[in-house]
C-alpha positions in Angstrom: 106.6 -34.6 104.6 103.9 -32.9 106.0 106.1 -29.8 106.4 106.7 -29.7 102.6 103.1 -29.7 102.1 102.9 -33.7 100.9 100.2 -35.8 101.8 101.1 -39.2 102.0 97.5 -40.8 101.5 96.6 -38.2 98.9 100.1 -39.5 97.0 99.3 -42.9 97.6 95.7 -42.4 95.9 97.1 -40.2 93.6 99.3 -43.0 92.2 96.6 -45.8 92.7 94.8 -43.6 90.5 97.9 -43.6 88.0 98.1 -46.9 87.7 94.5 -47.9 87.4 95.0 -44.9 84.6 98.0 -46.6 83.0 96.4 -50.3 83.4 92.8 -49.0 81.7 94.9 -47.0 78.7 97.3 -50.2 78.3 94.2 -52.4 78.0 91.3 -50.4 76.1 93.3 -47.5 75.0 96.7 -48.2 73.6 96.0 -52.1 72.0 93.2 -50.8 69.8 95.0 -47.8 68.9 98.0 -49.9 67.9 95.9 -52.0 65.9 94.2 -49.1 64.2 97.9 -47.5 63.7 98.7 -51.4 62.1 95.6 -51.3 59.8 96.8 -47.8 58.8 100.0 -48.6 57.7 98.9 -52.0 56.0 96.2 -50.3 54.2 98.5 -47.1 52.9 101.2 -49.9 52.2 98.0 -51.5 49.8 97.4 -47.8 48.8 101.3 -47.5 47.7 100.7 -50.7 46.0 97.8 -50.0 43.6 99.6 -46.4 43.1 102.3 -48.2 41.8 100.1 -50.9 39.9 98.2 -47.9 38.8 101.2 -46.2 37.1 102.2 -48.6 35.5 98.6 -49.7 33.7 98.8 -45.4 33.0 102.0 -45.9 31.2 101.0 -49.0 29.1 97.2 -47.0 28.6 99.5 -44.0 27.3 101.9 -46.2 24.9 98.6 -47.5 23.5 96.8 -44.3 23.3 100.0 -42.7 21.3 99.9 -46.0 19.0 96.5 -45.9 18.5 97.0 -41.7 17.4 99.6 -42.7 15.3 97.1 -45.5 13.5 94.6 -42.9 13.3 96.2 -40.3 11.9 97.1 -42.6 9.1 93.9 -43.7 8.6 92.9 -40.2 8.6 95.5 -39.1 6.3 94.4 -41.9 3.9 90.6 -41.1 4.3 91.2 -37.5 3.3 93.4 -38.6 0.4 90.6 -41.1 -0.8 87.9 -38.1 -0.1 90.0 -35.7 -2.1 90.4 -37.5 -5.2 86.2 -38.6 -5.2 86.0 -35.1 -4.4 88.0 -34.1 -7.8 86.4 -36.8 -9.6 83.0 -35.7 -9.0 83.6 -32.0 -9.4 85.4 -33.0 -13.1 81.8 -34.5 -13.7 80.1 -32.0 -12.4 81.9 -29.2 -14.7 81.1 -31.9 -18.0 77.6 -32.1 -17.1 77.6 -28.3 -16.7 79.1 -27.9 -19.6 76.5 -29.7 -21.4 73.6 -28.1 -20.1 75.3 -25.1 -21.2 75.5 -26.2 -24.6 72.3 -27.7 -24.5 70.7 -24.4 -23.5 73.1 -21.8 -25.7 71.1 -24.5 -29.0 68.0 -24.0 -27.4 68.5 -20.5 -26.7 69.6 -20.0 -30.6 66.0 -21.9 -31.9 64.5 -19.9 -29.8 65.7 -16.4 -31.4 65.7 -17.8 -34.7 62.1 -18.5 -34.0 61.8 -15.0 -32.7 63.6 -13.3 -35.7 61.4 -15.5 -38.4 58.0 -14.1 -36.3 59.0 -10.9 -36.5 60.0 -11.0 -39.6 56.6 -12.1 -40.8 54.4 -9.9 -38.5 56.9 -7.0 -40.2 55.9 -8.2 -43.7 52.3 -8.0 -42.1 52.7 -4.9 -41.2 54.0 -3.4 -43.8 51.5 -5.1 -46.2 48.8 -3.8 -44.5 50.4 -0.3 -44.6 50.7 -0.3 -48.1 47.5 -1.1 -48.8 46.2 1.8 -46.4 48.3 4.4 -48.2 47.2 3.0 -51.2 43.6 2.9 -50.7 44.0 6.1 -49.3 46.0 8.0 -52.3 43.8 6.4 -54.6 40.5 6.8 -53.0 40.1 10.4 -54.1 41.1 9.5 -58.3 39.4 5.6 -58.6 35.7 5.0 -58.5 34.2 1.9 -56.7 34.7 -0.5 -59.6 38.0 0.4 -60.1 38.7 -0.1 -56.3 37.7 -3.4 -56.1 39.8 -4.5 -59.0 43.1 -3.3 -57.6 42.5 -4.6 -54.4 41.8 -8.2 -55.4 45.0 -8.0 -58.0 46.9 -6.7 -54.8 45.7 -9.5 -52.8 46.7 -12.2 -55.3 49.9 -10.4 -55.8 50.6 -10.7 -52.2 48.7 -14.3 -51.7 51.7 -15.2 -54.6 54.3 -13.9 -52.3 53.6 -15.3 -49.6 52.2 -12.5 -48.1 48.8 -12.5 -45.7 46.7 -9.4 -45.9 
């Protein structure tokens, strides 16, 4: 063997050394690495399980969540109805008491210029009183004497005092 370059010792180490090899990876190696390849299948058998458990709990979650739309879109539904007829009732009253308060202030508003109208109607009266008796005094104070004067004025006064004029 020597001629085919094989040295018996160094083959005999060589598969000493194998077999110490394969004895060490058989005991430290390969028995906790088949027991961490067991825990690994057990654990994504457990993962395969809660999957599945979890599924199903989704699909029972998603019956109840389309119930529970359903209930609350008829709650909704009747909330809005309720809201839209408080809503009409309140805006009826609101256009009554609107309506009133226009009322109320058209009659106010009506005083008011009647008022207005019987003010300037007197301070026109006024007015043209004391107009009258400027022009008068003034044509006449040229032709009348004193005396004469004074007794027109006070007849003019008691003619308009009579009246219901105020000089």
């Amino acid at each position: 063997m020597e001629k085919l370059g094989i040295d018996p010792k160094l083959l005999i180490a060589q598969f000493l050394n194998f077999a110490l090899f394969f004895i060490l990876f058989k005991k430290f190696l390969a028995k906790p690495f088949a027991r961490f390849i067991d825990e690994e299948k057990q654990k994504e058998k457990e993962k395969e399980k809660a999957y599945s458990k979890s599924k199903s709990l989704e699909e029972e979650l998603q019956k109840k969540e389309s119930e529970m739309k359903i209930s609350l879109k008829k709650e909704s539904d009747k909330l809005l109805t309720e809201a839209k007829s408080e809503a009409e009732l309140l805006r009826k009253n609101l256009i009554e008491e609107a309506q009133k308060e226009a009322a109320s202030i058209q009659t106010k508003a009506k005083r008011e210029m009647e008022k207005e109208k019987d003010e300037i109607i007197q301070e026109a009266k006024e007015r043209i009183s004391n107009v009258s008796i400027h022009i008068v005094n003034k044509a006449l104070e040229e032709v009348l004497d004193e005396r004469m004067k004074k007794e027109i004025t006070k007849a003019i006064i008691s003619h308009s005092e009579k009246k219901g004029l105020s000089v």
